[in-house]
C-alpha positions in Angstrom: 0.7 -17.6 5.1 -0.5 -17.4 1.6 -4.3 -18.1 0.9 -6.9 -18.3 -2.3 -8.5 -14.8 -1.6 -4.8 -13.0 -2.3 -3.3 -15.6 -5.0 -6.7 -15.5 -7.2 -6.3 -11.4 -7.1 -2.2 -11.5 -7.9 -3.3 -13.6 -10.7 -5.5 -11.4 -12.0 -2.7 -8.6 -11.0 -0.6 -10.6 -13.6 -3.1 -10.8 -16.1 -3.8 -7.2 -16.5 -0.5 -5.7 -15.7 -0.1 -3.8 -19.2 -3.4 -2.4 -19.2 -3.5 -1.2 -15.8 -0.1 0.2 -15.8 -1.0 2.2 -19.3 -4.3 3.1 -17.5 -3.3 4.6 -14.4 0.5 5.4 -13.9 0.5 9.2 -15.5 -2.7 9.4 -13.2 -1.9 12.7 -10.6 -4.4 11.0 -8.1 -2.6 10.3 -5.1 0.3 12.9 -5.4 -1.5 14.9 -2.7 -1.5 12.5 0.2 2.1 11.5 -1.2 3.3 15.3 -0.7 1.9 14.9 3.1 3.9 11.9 3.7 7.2 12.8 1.9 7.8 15.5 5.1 7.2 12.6 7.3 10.1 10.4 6.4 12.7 13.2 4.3 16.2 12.3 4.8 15.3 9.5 7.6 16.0 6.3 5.7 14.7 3.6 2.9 10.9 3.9 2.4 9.0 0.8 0.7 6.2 0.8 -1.5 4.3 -2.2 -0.3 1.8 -2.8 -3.3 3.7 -0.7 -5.5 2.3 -2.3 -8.8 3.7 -0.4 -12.2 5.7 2.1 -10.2 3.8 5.1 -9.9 4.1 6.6 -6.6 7.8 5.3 -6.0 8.8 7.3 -9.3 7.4 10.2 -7.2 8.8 9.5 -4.0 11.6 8.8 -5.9 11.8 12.0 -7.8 11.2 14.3 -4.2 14.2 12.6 -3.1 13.3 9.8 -0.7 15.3 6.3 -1.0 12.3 3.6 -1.9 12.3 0.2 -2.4 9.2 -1.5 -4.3 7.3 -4.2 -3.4 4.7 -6.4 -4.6 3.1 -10.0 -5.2 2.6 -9.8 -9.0 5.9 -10.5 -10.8 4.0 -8.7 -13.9 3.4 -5.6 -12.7 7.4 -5.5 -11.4 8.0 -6.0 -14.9 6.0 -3.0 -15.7 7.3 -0.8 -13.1 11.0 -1.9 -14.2 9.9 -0.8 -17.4 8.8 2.6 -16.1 11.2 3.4 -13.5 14.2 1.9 -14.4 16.2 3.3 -11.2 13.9 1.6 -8.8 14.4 -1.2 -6.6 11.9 -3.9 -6.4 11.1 -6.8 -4.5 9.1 -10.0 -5.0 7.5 -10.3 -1.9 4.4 -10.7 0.6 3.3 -7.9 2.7 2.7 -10.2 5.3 6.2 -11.3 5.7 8.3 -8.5 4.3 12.0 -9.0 3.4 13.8 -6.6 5.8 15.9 -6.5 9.5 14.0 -5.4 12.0 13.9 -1.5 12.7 15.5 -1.0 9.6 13.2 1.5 7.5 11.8 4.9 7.9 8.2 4.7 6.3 5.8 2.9 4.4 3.5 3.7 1.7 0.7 1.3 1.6 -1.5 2.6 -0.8 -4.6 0.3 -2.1 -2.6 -2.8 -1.2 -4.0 -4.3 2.5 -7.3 -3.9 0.7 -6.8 -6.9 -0.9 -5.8 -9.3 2.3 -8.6 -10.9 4.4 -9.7 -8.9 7.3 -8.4 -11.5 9.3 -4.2 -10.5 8.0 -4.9 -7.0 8.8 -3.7 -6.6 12.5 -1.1 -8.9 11.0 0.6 -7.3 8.0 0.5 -3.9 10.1 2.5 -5.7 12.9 4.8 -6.9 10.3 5.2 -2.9 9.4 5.5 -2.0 12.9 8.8 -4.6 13.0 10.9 -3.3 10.3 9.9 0.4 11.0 12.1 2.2 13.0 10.4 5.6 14.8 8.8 5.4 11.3 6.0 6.4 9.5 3.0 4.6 7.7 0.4 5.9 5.1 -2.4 3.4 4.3 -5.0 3.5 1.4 -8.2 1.8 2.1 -11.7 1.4 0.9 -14.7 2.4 3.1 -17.8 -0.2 3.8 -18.0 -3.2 5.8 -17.7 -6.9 4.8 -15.2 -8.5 2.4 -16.3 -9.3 -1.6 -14.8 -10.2 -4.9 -15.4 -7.9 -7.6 -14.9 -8.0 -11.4 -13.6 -5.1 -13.0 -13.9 -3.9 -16.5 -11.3 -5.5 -17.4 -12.9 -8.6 -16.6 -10.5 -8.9 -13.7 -11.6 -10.6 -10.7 -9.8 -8.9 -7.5 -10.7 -9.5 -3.3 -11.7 -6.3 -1.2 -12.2 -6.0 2.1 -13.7 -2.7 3.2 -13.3 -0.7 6.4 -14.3 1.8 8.5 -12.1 4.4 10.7 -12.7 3.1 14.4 -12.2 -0.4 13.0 -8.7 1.1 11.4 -7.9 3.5 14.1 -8.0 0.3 16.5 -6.0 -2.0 14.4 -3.3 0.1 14.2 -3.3 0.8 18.0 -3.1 -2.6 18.5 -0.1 -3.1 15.7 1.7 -0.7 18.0 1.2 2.5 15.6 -0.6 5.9 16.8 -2.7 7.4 14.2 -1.9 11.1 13.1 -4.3 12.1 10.8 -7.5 10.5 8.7 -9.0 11.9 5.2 -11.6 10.7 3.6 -12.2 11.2 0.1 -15.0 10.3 -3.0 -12.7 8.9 -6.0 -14.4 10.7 -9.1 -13.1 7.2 -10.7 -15.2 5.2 -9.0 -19.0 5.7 -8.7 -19.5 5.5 -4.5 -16.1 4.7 -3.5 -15.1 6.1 -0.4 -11.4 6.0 0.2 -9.8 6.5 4.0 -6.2 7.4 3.6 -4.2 7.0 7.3 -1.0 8.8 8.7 0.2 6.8 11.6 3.7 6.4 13.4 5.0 4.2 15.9 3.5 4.6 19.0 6.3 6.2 21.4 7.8 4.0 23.9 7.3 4.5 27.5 
């Protein structure tokens, strides 16, 4: 299951946990496409925060009243979320085999986490979604571009992107068994030329 692209980047995720956590968790930048998703999964269940890191946007979901559990690959930044949200739940886990029943949650927030799996695990982490979701909802965070790279950061962090474009997501998560609702693309200010594609999908409807 696991492989050198997403163990080299968890490492790294481990290495630089303090610094990204101090760096980016007061950081507003996503709490627009979280106030779009909240409404999709209110008082329907546990939510998990796959690729939660420090704990940002659970403390929000948390905070608007939705049940959400945390997960992530890099015991560090666990540590750091702890640390931050103390009322969280988190789980050490891969998003490729998650740690729940079938049909047993109401959403997923996958922001800036699939970006780091091989192109290859794509179809397969959303299928793994699809199983524990029940008539859920699922919010991915993904860079635009083709191909797949490593990339050091100033931090002198080296972390694996893959990079996508909408037909290419728009088909993976018809074939995962999801139906997408609504695409926005963005330009981070952040990040000189990134692109990001943020996806609201749901479970396709049974016949």
């Amino acid at each position: 299951m696991d492989n050198g692209a997403v163990r080299r980047t968890v490492q790294s995720y481990n290495q630089i946990a303090g610094k990204y956590a101090a760096k980016w968790f007061d950081e507003p930048v996503v709490e627009p496409y979280l106030n779009r998703f909240i409404p999709l999964v209110q008082d329907r269940g546990w939510v998990a925060d796959v690729g939660c890191g420090p704990g940002r946007d659970l403390a929000y979901l948390l905070k608007h009243g939705v049940p959400t559990i945390g997960i992530d690959l890099s015991m560090n930044m666990l540590v750091e979320a702890r640390r931050r949200v103390s009322e969280g739940a988190y789980i050490l886990a891969d998003c490729r085999q998650l740690p729940f029943r079938s049909d047993s949650l109401a959403g997923i927030w996958a922001c800036a986490s699939l970006l780091h799996l091989p192109r290859s695990d794509f179809v397969l982490a959303l299928s793994e979604f699809a199983r524990v979701l029940y008539h859920g909802h699922l919010f991915l965070g993904l860079k635009e571009g083709e191909g797949e790279q490593w990339t050091r950061g100033t931090d002198g962090s080296d972390r694996f992107f893959t990079y996508y474009r909408s037909s290419e997501i728009e088909s993976a998560l018809g074939r995962a068994g999801f139906e997408l609702i609504e695409l926005i693309r963005n330009i981070d200010p952040s990040a000189s030329g990134t692109t990001w594609i943020n996806a609201y999908a749901e479970q396709a409807k049974s016949l």
